[in-house]
Phi, psi and omega in degrees: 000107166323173133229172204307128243007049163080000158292152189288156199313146144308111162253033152228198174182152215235082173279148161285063189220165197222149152263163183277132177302060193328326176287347192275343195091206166264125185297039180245158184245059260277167201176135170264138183237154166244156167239135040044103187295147178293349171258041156253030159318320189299317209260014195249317190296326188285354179269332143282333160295348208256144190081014172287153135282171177275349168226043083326307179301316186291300148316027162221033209294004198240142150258134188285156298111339169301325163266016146266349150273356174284290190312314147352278187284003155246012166237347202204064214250021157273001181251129167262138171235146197236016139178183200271006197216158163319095153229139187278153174110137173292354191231017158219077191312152180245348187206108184256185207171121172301312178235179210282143166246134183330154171261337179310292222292317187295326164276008168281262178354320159281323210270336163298319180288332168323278209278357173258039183263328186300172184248346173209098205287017199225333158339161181245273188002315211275305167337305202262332236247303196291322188292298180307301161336293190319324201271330194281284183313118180283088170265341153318003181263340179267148187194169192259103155267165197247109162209190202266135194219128156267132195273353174247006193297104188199190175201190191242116162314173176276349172265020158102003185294130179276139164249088205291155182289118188331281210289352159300265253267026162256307205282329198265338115009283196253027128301310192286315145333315167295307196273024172240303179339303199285338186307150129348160096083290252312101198210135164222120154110034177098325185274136159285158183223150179242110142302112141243158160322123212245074166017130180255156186297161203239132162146244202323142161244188229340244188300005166290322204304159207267336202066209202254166157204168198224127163235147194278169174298154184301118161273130189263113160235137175256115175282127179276048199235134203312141176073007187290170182240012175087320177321134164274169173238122181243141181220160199199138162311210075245175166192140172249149172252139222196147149230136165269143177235163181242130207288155171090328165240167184267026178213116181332144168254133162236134175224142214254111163229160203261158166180198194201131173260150178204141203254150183258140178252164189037225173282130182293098182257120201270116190286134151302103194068004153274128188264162200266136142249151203239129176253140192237122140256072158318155178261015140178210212288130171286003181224126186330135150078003178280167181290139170281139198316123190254352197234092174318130177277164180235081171269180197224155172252164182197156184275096183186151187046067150046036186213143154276126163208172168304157190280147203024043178270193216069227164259319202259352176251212212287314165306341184286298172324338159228030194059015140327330171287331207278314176280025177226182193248182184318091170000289175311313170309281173278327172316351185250311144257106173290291192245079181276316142290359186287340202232357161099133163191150183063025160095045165194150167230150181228140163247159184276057201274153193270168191235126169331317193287341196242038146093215202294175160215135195286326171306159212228158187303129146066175194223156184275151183317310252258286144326291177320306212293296162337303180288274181298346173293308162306330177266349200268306185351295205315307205285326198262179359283009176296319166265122194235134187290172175300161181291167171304167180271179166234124180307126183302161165291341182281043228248018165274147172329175163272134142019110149321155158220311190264152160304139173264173185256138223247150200272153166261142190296150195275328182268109159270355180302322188262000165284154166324132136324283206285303163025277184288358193255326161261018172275301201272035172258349176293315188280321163300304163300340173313288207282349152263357152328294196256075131260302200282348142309288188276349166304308171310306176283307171322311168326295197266002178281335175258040159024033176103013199237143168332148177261082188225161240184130194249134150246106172260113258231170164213350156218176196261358167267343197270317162303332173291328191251349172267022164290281181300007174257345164293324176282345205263318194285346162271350203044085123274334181347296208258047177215025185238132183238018138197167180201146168066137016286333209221004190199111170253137151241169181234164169208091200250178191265015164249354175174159136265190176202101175265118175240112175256122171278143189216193200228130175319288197072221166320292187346325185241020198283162142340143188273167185078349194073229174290316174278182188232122165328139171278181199275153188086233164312276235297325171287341165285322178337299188311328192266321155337303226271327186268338160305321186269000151302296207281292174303320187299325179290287213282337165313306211271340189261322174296316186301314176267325178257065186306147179086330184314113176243357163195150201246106172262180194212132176253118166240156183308166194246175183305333178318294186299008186233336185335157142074242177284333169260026181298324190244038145256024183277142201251025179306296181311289167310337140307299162308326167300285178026278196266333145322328171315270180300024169136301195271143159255163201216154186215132183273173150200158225229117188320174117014136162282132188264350180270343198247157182291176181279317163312354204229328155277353191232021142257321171296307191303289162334342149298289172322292182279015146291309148327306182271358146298305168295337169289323251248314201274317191289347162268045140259030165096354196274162205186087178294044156353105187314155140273103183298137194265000207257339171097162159239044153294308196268295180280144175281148177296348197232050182282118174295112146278133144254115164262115179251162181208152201252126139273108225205144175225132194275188161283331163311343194276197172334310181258000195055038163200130180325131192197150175242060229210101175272120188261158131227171180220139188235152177251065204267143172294141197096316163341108189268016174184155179301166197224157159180167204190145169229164277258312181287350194263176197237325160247194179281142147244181175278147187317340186260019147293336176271322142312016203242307203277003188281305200309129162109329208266153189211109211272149209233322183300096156228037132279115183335321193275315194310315193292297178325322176249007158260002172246345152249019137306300187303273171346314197292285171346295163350289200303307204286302154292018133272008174306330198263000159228176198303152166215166169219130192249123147288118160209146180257115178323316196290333193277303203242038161315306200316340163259355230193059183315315184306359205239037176255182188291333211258014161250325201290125147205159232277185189041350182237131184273092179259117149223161173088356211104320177290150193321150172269163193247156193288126163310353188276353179263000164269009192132127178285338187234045190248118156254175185214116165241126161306151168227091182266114155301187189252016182281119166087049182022035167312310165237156193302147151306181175170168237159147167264131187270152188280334195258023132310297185243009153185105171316338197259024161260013203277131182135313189295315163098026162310146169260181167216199147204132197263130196246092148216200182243131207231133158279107169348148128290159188047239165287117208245145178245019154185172190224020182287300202237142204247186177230103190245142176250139160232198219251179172295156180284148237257327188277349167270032169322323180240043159242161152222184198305324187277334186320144215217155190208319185255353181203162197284159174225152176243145165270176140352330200239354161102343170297135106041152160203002191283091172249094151347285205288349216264181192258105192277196195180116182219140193297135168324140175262112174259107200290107171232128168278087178313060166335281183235150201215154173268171168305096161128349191301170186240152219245353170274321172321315207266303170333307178319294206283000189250336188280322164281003187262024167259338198249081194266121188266022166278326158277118163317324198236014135308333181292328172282337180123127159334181177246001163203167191272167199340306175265014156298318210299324204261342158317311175295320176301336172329315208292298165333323181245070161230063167242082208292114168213106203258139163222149191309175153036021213292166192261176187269127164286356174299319186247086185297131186288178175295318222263341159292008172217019177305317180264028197252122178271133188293347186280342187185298207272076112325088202256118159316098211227090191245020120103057171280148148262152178252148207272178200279107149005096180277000000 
């Protein structure tokens, strides 16, 4: 398979994780620890039990620690703390430190958290509660010891998984971390970069844990770009450091990954329930007598009851208490100029960092190989000789595409003015049979997903261009063009001899006014209210639209997109309610976002044509239709009559869309014969077709919030799953990161092989779940579980070796060199087809020349590098070969009905449509709810039968951009 400008493939891929070095020995380290003496458990606890219930108490058996490790970490952010709750006992430290820390300063740090553990400080109990604690404790007996901690410190699951000690994956990070510091430097093209250490994070302990991070000094760029305001933009390098295991071997991972922080200017717009972070480099210590900070601190900002401050800010919290606000400046005051301190004033300087949630920025995402490759290559110095990297990966023998089912279309040349005529007449007489080839594919497959019933299909429009262009992108994307046999005002068919397709246009109206009108709801009764009164409007229209338009099963709809919602208007966006809505009556549903109002217009009305090509094939693809890659492996190594199964935990916080909670373990099958995707969730008793199982997602409102209670109703389900499909080949698929958590067996340290864990209970030989059952794992790059990687270039062109290009490669790859399992594989897939005008050299943190002698210093752009995707052949039959099956999970990325599937999924196909499952998890329940069926006299009273149906809630509708 090439690769990108016709060079030949990559047979390796270079990741960024290091093994520990066997010749080095053993990894200790002197290091000062705090211990928490073991009796003071009793009186800590009762001092936190108190004003508890008893089962309260009982559910809490731990005292907590997080906002005093929070507190920490934006005051004292050289003390590593290694988890969120309390342990006692010398031999399990709570608090580490490269040097001795004042014992003054520390114990001010207990004595804040002492008080802030009670639930009612202003009690006089709570009071008498705090006294007593105080007097039953010595805190003048703690003190900071000096002794030695091994950083390799581990042991072995029973499936042969290195378990390394919850304080390796804190302590052994930010060693490695202190020594990348301690480096040179980093410089290219002439600029230095300065590394310092990054407060380390609080919360998760062992793999959960964030490991360590280190950030360059702050970069200043004025972005050139037409309509700009001159305003600099600032960003900073990082890099994290992180340990990992991979399942099946024994022996631990570290891994190094690269990125980019980008920073806020001016005003702070503060996300709703989200806290905001501030890297604070005081010019010295923020709590009297403490040492000055060598590490950037972090505190967080944070948003609530309509006010900003700091987090445990205020008269009564923890920063007060330890005289820390003073030295730092007013919450209000900088959320409004941010980067007003960036460059330091009044003796400390803090940046601001952005967030997604608070819109564009002009510095653009992520790093190109080429950097990455630079950057970490440069950090790496640091880690050995202890640390050596791991071997390359190695390009698989199974390394061909799945089957073509489509044409590809021959590109047209960028001057067609300067081709030949005939030339040119025969690429595109090449491309017009292409392309009606795979219309009459996909017409065909869409054919049999309706199972022999009309394709008819609503857009409800708010101006005439998004309507004008998803017409043409349904013609365009079926060849229909010689198949319409009416159009307009309001209703076009096609009639081609694999389906017809009735597409009816209607004008949004009210429907899509904001919930609320002019205010925007408050949180609770009033949004929910709100969202009823448009939900059950929104089913009454489309009921009342089923009445004139028989069959109708989706709806796209142009609606403002999240921009138009931000912040303080967030919970008038009325999408979610739209979507019960038209689930109510029936439908399934797709957005798609006006005109850009900003753009010239030929550059809005070509985009807007992009878009509504998109939201067609999404549009199209929940009714169950599925070009399924077609595999290349034969069927000697894979069975012919193969099941694919995905479960996925579908889940909603109190926190989503609706302010209500929901739970629902799904799965989707992919069967042969089968005419459409399948799928079922935990309550259902057969498959239905896929857009019935999203439609049913909708409305619920899950009553299950206990951890175990989720658990054993999700390993119910799987089991139940499992036990029908026994009797023919199935493959089970699952993400690792989505559903462990309900599902323990699928974690590094449950897996082993050929044997099958649920419920808790011991695990089984897989042959007692079904003789023809494999199980493949799937792990993403989140929370850097599996490396970062790169191609190195001078693999396929030698006169670069020296230079440090990267490239990046797209296959299916085998741990290389000595393998400590033959379980687990690697998959890439290429750059997107739509990022055409970046490359591999493009620079972000210091200037650069390419290859070509160009400029390659691009800021603004969005870089883009493939995931490294972990997939682990778990369970297996007798004789099967575990590369095959790698092989075959590895072409299920690649669905050539997505535009962006052709370059490859970001997982494969029926993870991908499990996960989308996720969109219609909007749990809302409303009382008394009505049938949309049973149409009052007075809803169709105004309907004109030719066509023109207007949505009429006694809304005003906004004005047309």
């Amino acid at each position: 398979m090439p690769e990108e400008n016709g060079s030949m493939a990559y047979q390796y891929n270079r990741p960024a994780a290091y093994l520990p070095d066997p010749a080095q020995g053993p990894f200790v380290v002197p290091m000062h620890t705090l211990s928490l003496p073991a009796h003071w458990e009793e009186p800590l606890l009762r001092l936190y039990h108190g004003g508890m219930t008893e089962g309260q108490a009982e559910r809490r058996r731990r005292v907590p620690t997080a906002a005093v490790n929070q507190l920490m970490r934006a005051t004292a952010p050289d003390i590593v703390t290694v988890d969120s709750t309390a342990r006692f006992g010398s031999e399990s430290p709570w608090l580490y430190c490269q040097d001795v820390y004042p014992m003054a300063v520390t114990n001010l740090y207990i004595a804040t958290w002492l008080k802030s553990l009670p639930r009612e400080a202003d009690d006089p109990e709570t009071t008498a509660l705090l006294m007593d604690c105080f007097h039953d404790l010595d805190t003048a007996a703690l003190s900071w010891r000096p002794g030695r901690v091994d950083l390799l410190d581990q042991k072995l699951s029973p499936g042969g998984t290195a378990l390394p000690a919850s304080h390796v994956y804190r302590l052994l990070p930010d060693f490695l971390a202190e020594r990348i510091a301690r480096q040179e430097p980093y410089e290219h093209h002439g600029q230095q970069l300065t590394f310092r250490q990054v407060a380390s994070r609080t919360g998760a302990r062992g793999q959960g844990s964030g490991g360590a991070e280190l950030m360059s000094n702050l970069i200043e760029y004025v972005p050139r770009r037409r309509g700009g305001d001159g305003r600099p933009a600032y960003y900073a390098a990082t890099l994290r450091v992180t340990v990992r295991t991979v399942p099946f071997s024994p022996v631990p991972r570290v891994h190094l990954a690269a990125g980019v922080r980008r920073f806020v200017t001016g005003k702070v717009y503060m996300p709703y329930g989200k806290g905001v972070s501030a890297y604070l480099l005081p010019d010295d210590s923020l709590v009297h007598d403490g040492p000055q900070p060598q590490r950037f601190a972090v505190a967080m900002l944070e948003w609530k009851n309509g006010a900003t401050d700091w987090r445990q800010g205020g008269a009564e919290g923890m920063l007060a208490r330890i005289s820390a606000l003073d030295a730092l400046p007013s919450p209000d005051r900088l959320v409004k100029e941010a980067d007003h301190w960036i460059h330091g004033r009044d003796g400390i300087r803090i940046a601001i960092g952005h967030q997604a949630a608070m819109g564009r920025h002009p510095i653009g995402t992520g790093l190109m190989p080429s950097e990455r490759r630079r950057l970490i290559e440069w950090a790496e110095q640091a880690i050995a000789p202890e640390f050596v990297p791991v071997p390359k990966l190695e390009r698989s023998a199974y390394a061909r595409p799945p089957k073509k089912q489509l044409k590809k279309l021959p590109s047209l040349p960028k001057n067609m003015g300067k081709k030949d005529p005939e030339d040119l007449a025969v690429i595109l007489d090449e491309r017009e049979l292409n392309a009606a080839h795979n219309a009459q594919v996909l017409r065909a497959r869409l054919a049999e997903a309706l199972e022999g019933e009309d394709l008819t299909a609503v857009v409800l429009h708010q101006n005439d261009v998004i309507r004008d262009q998803m017409i043409a992108a349904a013609e365009t994307g079926l060849g229909l063009a010689g198949y319409r046999r009416a159009q307009g005002p309001g209703t076009w068919v096609w009639e081609a001899e694999e389906l017809t397709v009735r597409l009816h246009a209607r004008p949004l109206g009210g429907l899509g006014a904001p919930l609320g009108g002019d205010g925007v709801p408050r949180r609770g009764q009033e949004h929910d209210k709100a969202i009823e009164e448009r939900r059950t409007g929104v089913a009454r229209a489309m009921a009342a639209l089923r009445e004139v338009v028989p069959g109708v099963r989706l709806a796209f709809v142009e609606l403002d997109g999240q921009d138009a919602f931000r912040h303080a208007k967030r919970r008038s966006d009325p999408k979610h309610a739209i979507r019960l809505g038209c689930a109510d009556a029936g439908l399934v549903t797709q957005f798609i976002r006006p005109p850009d109002p900003d753009a010239e217009t030929d550059e809005a009305l070509a985009d807007a044509g992009l878009r509504a090509a998109a939201a067609w094939s999404d549009g199209l693809r929940q009714t169950g239709v599925r070009l399924v890659p077609q595999h290349t492996l034969g069927d000697a190594l894979i069975p012919a009559n193969l099941n694919q199964v995905a479960f996925h935990l579908v889940e909603r916080r109190l926190d989503g869309p609706t302010g209500k909670q929901q739970f629902t373990p799904i799965a989707v099958l992919i069967r042969p014969g089968a005419k459409c995707v399948l799928g079922k969730s935990a309550d259902m008793h057969a498959w239905v077709p896929y857009p019935e199982l999203l439609k049913s997602l909708t409305g619920r409102v899950e009553g299950r919030k206990n951890s175990v209670d989720q658990s054993a109703l999700t390993a119910a389900f799987v089991k139940k799953t499992l036990a029908q499909l026994r009797s023919t080949p199935t493959l089970v698929l699952a993400h690792a990161q989505d559903v462990r958590k309900r599902w323990p067996w699928l974690r590094n340290d449950g897996l082993e092989r050929d044997r099958l864990g649920l419920d808790g209970g011991p695990v089984q030989r897989i042959g007692l779940y079904g003789k023809q059952l494999r199980v493949v794992r799937i792990a993403d790059g989140s929370r850097d579980e599996t490396a970062q990687c790169w191609a190195e270039a001078e693999e396929t062109s030698p006169e670069l070796k020296g230079k440090q290009r990267g490239g990046i490669a797209m296959g299916l790859w085998r741990p290389g060199g000595r393998r400590d399992s033959d379980r687990v594989f690697y998959s890439t897939i290429g750059k997107s087809g739509t990022q055409t005008k970046l490359t591999n050299d493009d620079a972000k943190l210091t200037p650069h020349t390419n290859a070509s002698g160009n400029n390659a210093y691009r800021p603004t752009v969005n870089a883009w590098n493939p995931d490294l995707l972990e997939l682990t052949v778990a369970c297996l039959q007798p004789g099967d070969d575990a590369e095959a099956w790698a092989a075959f999970v590895h072409q299920q990325r690649f669905s050539e009905d997505y535009r962006a599937g052709r370059e490859g999924l970001a997982l494969p196909l029926i993870l991908h449509l499990a996960r989308l499952a996720d969109d219609y998890a909007l749990p809302h329940e409303i009382e008394d709810a009505m049938d949309p069926t049973e149409l009052q006299a007075t809803t169709a009273t105004d309907q004109d039968v030719s066509g023109q149906l207007a949505f009429d809630l006694n809304l005003e509708d906004e004005e047309n951009e």
